[in-house]
Structure formats: structure tokens, C-alpha cells
N, C-alpha and C positions, 0 to 999 in steps of 0.2 A: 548664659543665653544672651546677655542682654550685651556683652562684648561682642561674640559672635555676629549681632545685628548690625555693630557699630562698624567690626570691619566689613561686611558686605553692603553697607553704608558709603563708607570710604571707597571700596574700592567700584563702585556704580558711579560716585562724583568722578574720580579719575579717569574711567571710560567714558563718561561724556564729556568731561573735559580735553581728552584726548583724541575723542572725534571731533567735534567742533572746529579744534584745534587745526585737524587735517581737513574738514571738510573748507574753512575757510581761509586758505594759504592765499597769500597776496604777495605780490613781489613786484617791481620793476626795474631789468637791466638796461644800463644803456649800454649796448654795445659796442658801437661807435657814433661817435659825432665830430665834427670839424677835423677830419683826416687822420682821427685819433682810435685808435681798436683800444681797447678797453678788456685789457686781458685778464683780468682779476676773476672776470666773471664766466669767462669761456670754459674752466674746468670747474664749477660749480654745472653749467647745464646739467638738466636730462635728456636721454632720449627724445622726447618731445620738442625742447628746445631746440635741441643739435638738428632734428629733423627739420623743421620749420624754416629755420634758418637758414638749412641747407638748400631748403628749395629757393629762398628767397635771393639766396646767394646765385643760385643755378638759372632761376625764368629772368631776372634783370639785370644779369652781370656780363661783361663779357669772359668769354674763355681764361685762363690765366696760362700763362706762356714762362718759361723757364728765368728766377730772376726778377718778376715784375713788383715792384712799388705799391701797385694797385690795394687800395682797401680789401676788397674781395678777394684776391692774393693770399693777404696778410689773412686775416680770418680762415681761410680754405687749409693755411697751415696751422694756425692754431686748433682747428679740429681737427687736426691729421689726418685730414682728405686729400691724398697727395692726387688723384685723377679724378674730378670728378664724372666722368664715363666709366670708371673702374663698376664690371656689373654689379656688384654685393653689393656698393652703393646706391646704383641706382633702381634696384630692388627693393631695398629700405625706404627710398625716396616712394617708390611703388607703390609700396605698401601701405604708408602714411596715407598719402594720396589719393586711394583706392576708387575714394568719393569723386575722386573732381578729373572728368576726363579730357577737359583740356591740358593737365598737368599731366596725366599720362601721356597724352598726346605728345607734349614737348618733350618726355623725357625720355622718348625714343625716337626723339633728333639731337640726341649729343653727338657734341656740344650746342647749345640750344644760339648763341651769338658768339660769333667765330672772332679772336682777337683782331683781326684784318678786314672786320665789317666794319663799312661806312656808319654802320650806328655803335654810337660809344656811351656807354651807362656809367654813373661813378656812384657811389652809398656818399651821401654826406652822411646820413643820421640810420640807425637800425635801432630800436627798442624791443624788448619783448616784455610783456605784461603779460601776469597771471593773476586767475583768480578761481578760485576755486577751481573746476575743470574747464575753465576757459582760459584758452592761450591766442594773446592775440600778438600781432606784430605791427608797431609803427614806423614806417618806412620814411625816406626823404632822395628822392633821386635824379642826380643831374642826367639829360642825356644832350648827344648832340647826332644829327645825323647830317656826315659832310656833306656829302656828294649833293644833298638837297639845301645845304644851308640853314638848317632848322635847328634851336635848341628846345629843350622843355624842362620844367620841374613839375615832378610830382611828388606829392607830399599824399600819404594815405595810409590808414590802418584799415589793418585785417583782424577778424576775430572768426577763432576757431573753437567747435566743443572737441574735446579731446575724449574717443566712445571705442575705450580697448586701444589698438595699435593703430587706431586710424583717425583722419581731422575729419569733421563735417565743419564746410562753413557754414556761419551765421549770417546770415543778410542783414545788411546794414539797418534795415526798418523792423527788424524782429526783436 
């Protein structure tokens, strides 16, 4: 009896050290920074990530066009997104999204910024952080728009709860 106790013992410690374990996952990719894609980390993504990413790549990037150098380029092939308007994809992106209807909104204007618009975005920086079921994404992005003369950066993170197949954002004071 008293072995019996020992292994149901043991194996109660290894379920809770096994949840614990998944419920507090932490990680941070950098994706890219200083013109540099960081591909070590593009086939470890999950779902989640690959999604996330893919939108962030889709609402600030320009179009990618046959050939192109562009950060966003490069990345959109290392996740074998060869069209992003291709529909299965932007179904996924759909889907993810569910919540946020300006992102649905955009994503039934593919391509969302056409390569031959006067406004031109570039990724210096893309990070994704995890933390338990929160996935957020820290952004850095040049733009310039000619035609008006204008440049900008922005620098921002997003955090998302990740609830089943879908993101709810977090508001930044929550």
C-alpha cells in the first residue's frame, strides 16, 4: 500500500509540474530587426504566431511584387505565403480576426497597400512575445508617403488573449 501511495504521489507532482509548466510558457522572437529576418525562428512558430504575424505583415506592409528585397517579401516566403490574397489564407487571417472588424474590413480589400502607392511602409523591428495565452507583437515601422512629403515612425506593441482560434485584443490600460 504504502508504494502504491508513493507512486500516485509522484505522479500528482509531475501533473502539476507539467501544467504549470504549460500554463506559464514565456518566450521572446525577434523576428526581425536592422534589415535582418531572423529565420531560425520562423519554423519553430505556431499557428498563432504565423497568424499574427501574418496580419501584421498584411495591414502595414506594402503589397510584395515578383523578386522584391523588401523585409516583408522575405518573411511572406519564409512562411510560404506565396499570395497573400490567395482565399484559404485570408480565411485564416478571418478567422483569427473574427473579433476585430476593422481587420475584417481590410482584409476584404486585398491587397490592403498596393506596391505603387505613394505610401511606402518598411518593418525595421517585428518581435512576438508570449506569455502564457497572451501573444503580443512589438512592432517598429518606417513609413513615408511621397506624393505629400511626409515620413513617420512608429514604434508599438500589441497584446492579444489567444480564446480557441481566435485573438481578443487587450487594451493597453487593461
Amino acid at each position: 500500500m504504502h508504494c502504491i501511495n508513493k507512486y500516485i504521489f509522484i505522479a500528482i507532482v509531475v501533473l502539476l509540474l507539467s501544467s504549470c509548466k504549460h500554463g506559464t510558457i514565456k518566450y521572446e522572437y525577434i523576428i526581425v530587426e536592422n534589415d535582418v529576418v531572423n529565420k531560425s525562428f520562423i519554423d519553430k512558430l505556431d499557428v498563432p504566431e504565423r497568424a499574427l504575424l501574418s496580419w501584421y505583415l498584411y495591414a502595414y506592409g506594402n503589397e510584395c511584387v515578383e523578386n522584391s528585397s523588401k523585409v516583408k517579401c522575405q518573411l511572406l516566403k519564409e512562411l510560404h505565403i506565396e499570395n497573400e490574397c490567395d482565399p484559404q489564407h485570408l480565411s485564416m487571417m478571418m478567422q483569427w480576426f473574427s473579433e476585430d472588424m476593422l481587420a475584417l474590413y481590410k482584409l476584404n480589400k486585398c491587397p490592403n497597400l498596393s506596391s505603387k502607392s505613394a505610401i511606402q511602409n518598411s518593418f525595421e523591428k517585428i518581435a512576438l512575445i508570449k506569455s502564457a495565452d497572451t501573444l503580443s507583437i512589438e512592432f517598429i515601422i518606417k513609413g513615408m508617403n511621397n506624393s505629400q512629403e511626409k515620413s513617420w515612425n512608429v514604434a508599438q506593441t500589441h497584446s492579444y488573449l489567444i480564446n480557441g482560434n481566435a485573438f481578443v485584443i487587450i487594451k493597453p490600460n487593461e
